[in-house]
C-alpha positions in Angstrom: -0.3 12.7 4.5 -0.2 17.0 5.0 -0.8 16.3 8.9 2.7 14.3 8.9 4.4 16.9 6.8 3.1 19.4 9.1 4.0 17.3 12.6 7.7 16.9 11.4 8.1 20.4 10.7 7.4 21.3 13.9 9.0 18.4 15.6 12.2 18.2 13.6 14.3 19.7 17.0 13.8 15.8 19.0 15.0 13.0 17.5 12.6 10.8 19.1 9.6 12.3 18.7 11.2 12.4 14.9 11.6 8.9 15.2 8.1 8.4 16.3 6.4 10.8 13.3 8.7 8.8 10.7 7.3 5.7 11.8 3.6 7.2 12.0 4.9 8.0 8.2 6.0 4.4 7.1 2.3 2.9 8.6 0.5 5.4 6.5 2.0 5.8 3.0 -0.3 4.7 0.8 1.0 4.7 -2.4 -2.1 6.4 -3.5 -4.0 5.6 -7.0 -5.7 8.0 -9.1 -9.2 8.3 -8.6 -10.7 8.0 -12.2 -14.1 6.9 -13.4 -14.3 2.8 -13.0 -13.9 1.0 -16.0 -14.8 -3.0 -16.7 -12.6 -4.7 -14.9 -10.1 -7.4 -16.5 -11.8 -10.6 -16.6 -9.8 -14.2 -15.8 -11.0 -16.0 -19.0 -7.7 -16.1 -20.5 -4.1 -17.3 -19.1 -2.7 -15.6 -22.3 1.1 -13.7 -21.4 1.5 -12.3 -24.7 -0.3 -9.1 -24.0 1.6 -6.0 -24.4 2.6 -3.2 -22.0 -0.8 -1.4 -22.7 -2.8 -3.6 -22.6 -1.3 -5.0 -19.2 -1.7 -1.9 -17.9 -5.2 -1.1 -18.9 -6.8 -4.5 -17.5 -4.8 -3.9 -14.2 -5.9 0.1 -13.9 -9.2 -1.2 -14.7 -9.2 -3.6 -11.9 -8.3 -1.5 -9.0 -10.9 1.3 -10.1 -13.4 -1.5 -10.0 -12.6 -2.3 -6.5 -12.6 1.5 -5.9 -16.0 1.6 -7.2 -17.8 -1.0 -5.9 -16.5 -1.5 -2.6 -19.5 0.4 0.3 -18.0 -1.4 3.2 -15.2 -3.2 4.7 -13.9 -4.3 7.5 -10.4 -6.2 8.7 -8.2 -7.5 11.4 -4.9 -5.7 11.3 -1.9 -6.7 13.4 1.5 -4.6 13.9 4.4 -6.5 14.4 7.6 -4.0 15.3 11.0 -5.8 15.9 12.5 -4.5 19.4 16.3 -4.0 20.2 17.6 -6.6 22.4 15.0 -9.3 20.5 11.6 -9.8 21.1 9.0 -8.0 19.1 6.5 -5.1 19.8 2.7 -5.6 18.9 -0.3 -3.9 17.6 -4.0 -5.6 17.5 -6.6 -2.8 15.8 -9.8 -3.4 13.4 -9.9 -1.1 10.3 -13.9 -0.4 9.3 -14.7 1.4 5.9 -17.6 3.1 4.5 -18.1 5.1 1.5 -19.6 7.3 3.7 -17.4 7.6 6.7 -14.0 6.7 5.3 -12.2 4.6 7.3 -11.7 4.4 10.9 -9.2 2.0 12.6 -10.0 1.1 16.6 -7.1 -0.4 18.6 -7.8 -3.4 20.4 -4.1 -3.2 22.2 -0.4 -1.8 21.9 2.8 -1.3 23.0 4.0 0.4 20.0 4.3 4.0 21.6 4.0 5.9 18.4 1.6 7.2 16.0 0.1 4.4 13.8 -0.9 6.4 10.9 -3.8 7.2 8.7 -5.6 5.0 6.6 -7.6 4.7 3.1 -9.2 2.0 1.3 -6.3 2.7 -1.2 -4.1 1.5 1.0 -6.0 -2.0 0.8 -7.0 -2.0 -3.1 -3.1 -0.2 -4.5 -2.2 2.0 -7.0 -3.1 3.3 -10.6 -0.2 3.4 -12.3 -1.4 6.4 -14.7 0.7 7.1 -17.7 0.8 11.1 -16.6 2.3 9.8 -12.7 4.9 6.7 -13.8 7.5 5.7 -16.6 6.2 1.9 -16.7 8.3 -1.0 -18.8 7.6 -4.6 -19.1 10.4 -6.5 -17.6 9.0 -9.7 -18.4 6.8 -12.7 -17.2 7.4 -15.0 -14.0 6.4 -16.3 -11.2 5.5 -14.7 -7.9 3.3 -15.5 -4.8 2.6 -18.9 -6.3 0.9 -16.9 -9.7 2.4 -16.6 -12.9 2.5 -12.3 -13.3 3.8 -9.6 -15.7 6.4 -8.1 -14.0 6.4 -3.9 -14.5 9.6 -2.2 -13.7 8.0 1.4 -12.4 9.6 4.6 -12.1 7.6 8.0 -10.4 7.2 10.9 -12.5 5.6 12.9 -9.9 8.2 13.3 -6.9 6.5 12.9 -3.8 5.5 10.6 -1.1 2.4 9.4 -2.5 4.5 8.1 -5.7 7.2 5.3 -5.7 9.9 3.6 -7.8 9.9 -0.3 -7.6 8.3 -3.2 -8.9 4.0 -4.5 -9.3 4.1 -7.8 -10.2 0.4 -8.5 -12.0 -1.0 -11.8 -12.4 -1.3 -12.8 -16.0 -5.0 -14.1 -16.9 -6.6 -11.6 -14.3 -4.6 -8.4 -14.1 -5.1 -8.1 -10.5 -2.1 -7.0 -8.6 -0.3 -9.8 -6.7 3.0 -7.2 -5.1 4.3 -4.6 -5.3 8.2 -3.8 -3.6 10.0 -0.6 -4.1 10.9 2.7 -2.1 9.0 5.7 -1.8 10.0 8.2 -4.5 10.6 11.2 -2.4 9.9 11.0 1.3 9.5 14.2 3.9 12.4 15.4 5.9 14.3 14.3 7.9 13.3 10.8 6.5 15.9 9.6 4.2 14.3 6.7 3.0 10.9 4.8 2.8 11.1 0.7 1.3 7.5 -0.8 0.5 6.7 -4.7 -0.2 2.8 -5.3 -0.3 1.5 -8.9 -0.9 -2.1 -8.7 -2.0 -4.4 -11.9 -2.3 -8.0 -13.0 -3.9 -10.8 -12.3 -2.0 -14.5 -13.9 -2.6 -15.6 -10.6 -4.0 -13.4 -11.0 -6.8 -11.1 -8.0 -5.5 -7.0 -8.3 -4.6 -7.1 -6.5 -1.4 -3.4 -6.4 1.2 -2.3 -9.3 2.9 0.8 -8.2 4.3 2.7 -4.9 4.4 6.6 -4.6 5.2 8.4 -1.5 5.8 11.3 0.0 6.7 12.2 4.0 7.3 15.4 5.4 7.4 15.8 9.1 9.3 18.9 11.3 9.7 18.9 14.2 11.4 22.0 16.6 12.0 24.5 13.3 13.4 21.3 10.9 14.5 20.7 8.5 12.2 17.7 6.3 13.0 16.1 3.0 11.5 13.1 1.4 12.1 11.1 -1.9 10.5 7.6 -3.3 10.7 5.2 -5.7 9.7 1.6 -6.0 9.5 -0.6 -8.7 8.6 -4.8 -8.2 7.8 -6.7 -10.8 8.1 -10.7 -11.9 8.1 -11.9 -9.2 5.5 -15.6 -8.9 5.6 -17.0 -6.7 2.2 -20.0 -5.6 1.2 -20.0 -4.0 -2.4 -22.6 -2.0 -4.2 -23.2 -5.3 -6.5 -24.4 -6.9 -3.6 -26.3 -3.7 -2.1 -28.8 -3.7 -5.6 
């Protein structure tokens, strides 16, 4: 995120081409995780929901450092769907390809977006740690969401920055994978105002919760412009190979 930073320093004068590096700055944040050492991942043997904070916490940290770990490559349809004034909607097709050795690379198929598109990382796809050192984390409880019974953690950013947030995760009870997460970016660049997340993730055959679907909006002020901007994007057909399968 640096080269956004940098970019709306120096083009902080035009509120359109602020406009444009805002919403290049909604399509990238991550929300990154930590990158730790991957731990056994939380096995779905048991539909108990009497497990405490830790414990939660743990199995679900566990699981996104085991999709961390193992995944070598991945690739997935994307599609950008950006509401336009007057109605109608503006579109995006691109394919996102990672490798551990590479990173990841996105190739546009077609778009009329006219603005930056952002930078990606399979964190993007996988989600966040929630380390105790980085987030204030409480239990709020047990319901359901996305058609899945989760815990659902009420999460606050220690760290101040754009690559933390305040929100919700909802985490499915049984598994500990990570079924949503909503909230707002904890404290976004200038001249952005404000940053809102919602992530659905879902089961893939490999075991992992990778995105499904990613809505934003941005909120940017600058001197007496105020602008707004929303979009949607849906990923589809992923196609994984992990280092389980590679041995």
């Amino acid at each position: 995120m640096q080269f956004f930073r940098h970019t709306m320093i120096r083009k902080a004068s035009s509120p359109v081409s602020a406009l444009s590096i805002a919403a290049a700055l909604l399509l990238g944040a991550t929300v990154a995780p930590s990158v730790g050492q991957a731990a056994e991942p939380a096995r779905p043997d048991s539909a108990d929901a009497s497990l405490c904070l830790k414990e939660v916490l743990a199995g679900y940290n566990a699981n996104i450092q085991d999709a961390m770990a193992a995944i070598e490559t991945l690739r997935v349809e994307q599609e950008m769907l950006e509401p336009a004034k007057g109605g109608g909607e503006k579109q995006a097709q691109a394919l996102l390809s990672y490798s551990r050795r590479e990173g990841m690379r996105r190739e546009e198929h077609s778009s009329d977006l006219g603005h930056p598109v952002g930078e990606y990382e399979l964190r993007s796809l996988v989600g966040p740690e929630l380390p105790s050192g980085e987030y204030d984390v409480l239990l709020a409880g047990v319901e359901d969401m996305e058609g899945r019974r989760c815990y659902k953690l009420s999460v606050t950013a220690i760290e101040r920055d754009i690559e933390h947030f305040d929100g919700t995760v909802w985490v499915e009870v049984g598994s500990l994978g990570l079924v949503r997460i909503t909230g707002e970016v904890a404290d976004p660049p200038f001249p952005v105002e404000r940053i809102t997340l919602d992530k659905a993730f879902e089961l893939v055959p490999e075991g992992f919760r990778l995105l499904r679907r990613h809505t934003g909006e941005i909120d940017i002020r600058l001197a007496f412009v105020r602008r707004q901007g929303t979009m949607h994007i849906f990923y589809t057909d992923y196609v994984i190979v992990t280092s389980r399968q590679s041995d």
